[in-house]
N, C-alpha and C positions, 0 to 999 in steps of 0.2 A: 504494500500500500504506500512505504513513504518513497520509494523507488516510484512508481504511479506518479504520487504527486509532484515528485520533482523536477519529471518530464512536463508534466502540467505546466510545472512554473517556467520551465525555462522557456516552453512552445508561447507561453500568453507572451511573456520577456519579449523574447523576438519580436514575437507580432507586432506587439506595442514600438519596441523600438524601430521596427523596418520602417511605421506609420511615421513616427516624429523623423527619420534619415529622410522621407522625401519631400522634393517641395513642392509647393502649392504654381498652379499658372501666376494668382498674383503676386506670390513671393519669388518667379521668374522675372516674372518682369520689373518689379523693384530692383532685384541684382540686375540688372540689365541695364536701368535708369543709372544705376550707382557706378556701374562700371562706364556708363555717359560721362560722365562727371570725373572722374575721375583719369578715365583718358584723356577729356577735354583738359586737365591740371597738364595733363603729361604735356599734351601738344602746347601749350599757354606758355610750359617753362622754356620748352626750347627755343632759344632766337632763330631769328631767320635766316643765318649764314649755318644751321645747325642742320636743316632740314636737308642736306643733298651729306652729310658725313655720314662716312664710312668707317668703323673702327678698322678694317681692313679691306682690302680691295675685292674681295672674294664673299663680303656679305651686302645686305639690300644697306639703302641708306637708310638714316631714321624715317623720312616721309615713306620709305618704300616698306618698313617695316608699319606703319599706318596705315599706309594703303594696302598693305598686302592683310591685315586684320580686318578692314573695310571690305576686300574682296569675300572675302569666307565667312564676313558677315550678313553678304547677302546670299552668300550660296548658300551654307547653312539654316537658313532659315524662310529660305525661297523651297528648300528642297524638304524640310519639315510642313510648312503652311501649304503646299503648293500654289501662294502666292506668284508672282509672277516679281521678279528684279524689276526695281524699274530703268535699270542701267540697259534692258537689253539680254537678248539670251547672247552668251559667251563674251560679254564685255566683262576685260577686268580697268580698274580705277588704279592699279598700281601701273597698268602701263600706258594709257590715256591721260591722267592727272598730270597737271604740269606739280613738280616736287617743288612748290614754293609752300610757307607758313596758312598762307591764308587759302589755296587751293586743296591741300591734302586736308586743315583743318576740318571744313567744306564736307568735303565728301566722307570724311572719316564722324562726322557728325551726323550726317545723313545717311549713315548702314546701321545706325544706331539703333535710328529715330522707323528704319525702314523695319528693323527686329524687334523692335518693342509693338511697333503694331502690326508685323505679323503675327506675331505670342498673343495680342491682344484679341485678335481677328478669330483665335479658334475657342471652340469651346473644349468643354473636358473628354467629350467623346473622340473627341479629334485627336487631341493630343495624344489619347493610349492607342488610336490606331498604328499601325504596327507597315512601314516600311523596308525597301532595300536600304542599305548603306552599305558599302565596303564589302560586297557579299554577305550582309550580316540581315537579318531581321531585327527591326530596333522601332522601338515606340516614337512617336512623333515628340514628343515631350522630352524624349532621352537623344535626340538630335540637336533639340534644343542647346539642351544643355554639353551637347561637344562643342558646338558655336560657340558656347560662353566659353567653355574651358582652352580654347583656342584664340580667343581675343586677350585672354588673361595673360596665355603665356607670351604672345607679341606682346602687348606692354611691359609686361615683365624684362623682353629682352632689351627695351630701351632706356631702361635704367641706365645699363652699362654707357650706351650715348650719352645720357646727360649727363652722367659722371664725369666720362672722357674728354668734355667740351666744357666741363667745371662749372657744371649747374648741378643745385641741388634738389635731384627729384620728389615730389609733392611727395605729402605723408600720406600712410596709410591711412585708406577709405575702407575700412571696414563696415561702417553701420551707415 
């Protein structure tokens, strides 16, 4: 019996905890809003002779690592919503965008604005329908959320830019 109940507890345990692990659409798209803001600091810190640097000749520039997160932020979430880009089917903004401060800003503000109301646009049934990706079957919700974790990590690598060019990148946007 206490062997019984311990499985009990651990099965409810999980369940409970899998519930609180996932998040809600509107708690998607608040991190989505957050990570707006947040990249926007990014872009805001670098000056404008910063946007075409290269830590090395063999990586994208800072703008191109913004436009290259702008890219996959609409393909991500074009290919989740089956919203439609409105860049265009097979337009990327990393290689159309002129790499100036106020052009990448632009557009990289606008894959934002374009993924928070695609996430907006669906409902909950939508989001657990269940897609290709990568040869994989994946919830429309859980596409989502590669988009996001994909935008994350390009900002992430621009740090190293603004360090390098002796800016000190904006603080952590947690909440």
């Amino acid at each position: 019996m206490k062997r019984l109940s311990l499985v009990l507890t651990m099965l409810v345990t999980f369940a409970c905890s899998s519930v609180y692990a996932q998040f809600t659409q509107a708690q998607l798209v608040a991190e989505f809003t957050r990570a707006r803001a947040y990249t926007k600091a990014y872009l805001d810190a670098m000056p404008e002779d910063g946007f075409a640097f290269k830590p090395t000749p063999e990586m994208r520039s800072f703008a191109g690592q913004m436009l290259h997160l702008a890219d996959a932020n609409y393909f991500f979430c074009a290919m989740a919503s089956g919203k439609a880009s409105p860049l265009g089917k097979d337009v990327s903004v990393e290689k159309t965008i002129a790499q100036t401060k106020e052009a990448t800003t632009k557009a990289v503000m606008d894959s934002y604005d374009f993924a928070i109301s695609a996430l907006q646009g669906m409902t909950p049934a939508q989001l657990q329908e269940t897609t290709k990706f990568a040869g994989k079957d994946m919830a429309k919700f859980e596409l989502f959320g590669k988009g996001f974790e994909h935008q994350t990590h390009h900002r992430g690598q621009t740090t190293v830019y603004l360090r390098l060019k002796g800016v000190t990148p904006p603080p952590e946007m947690l909440f």
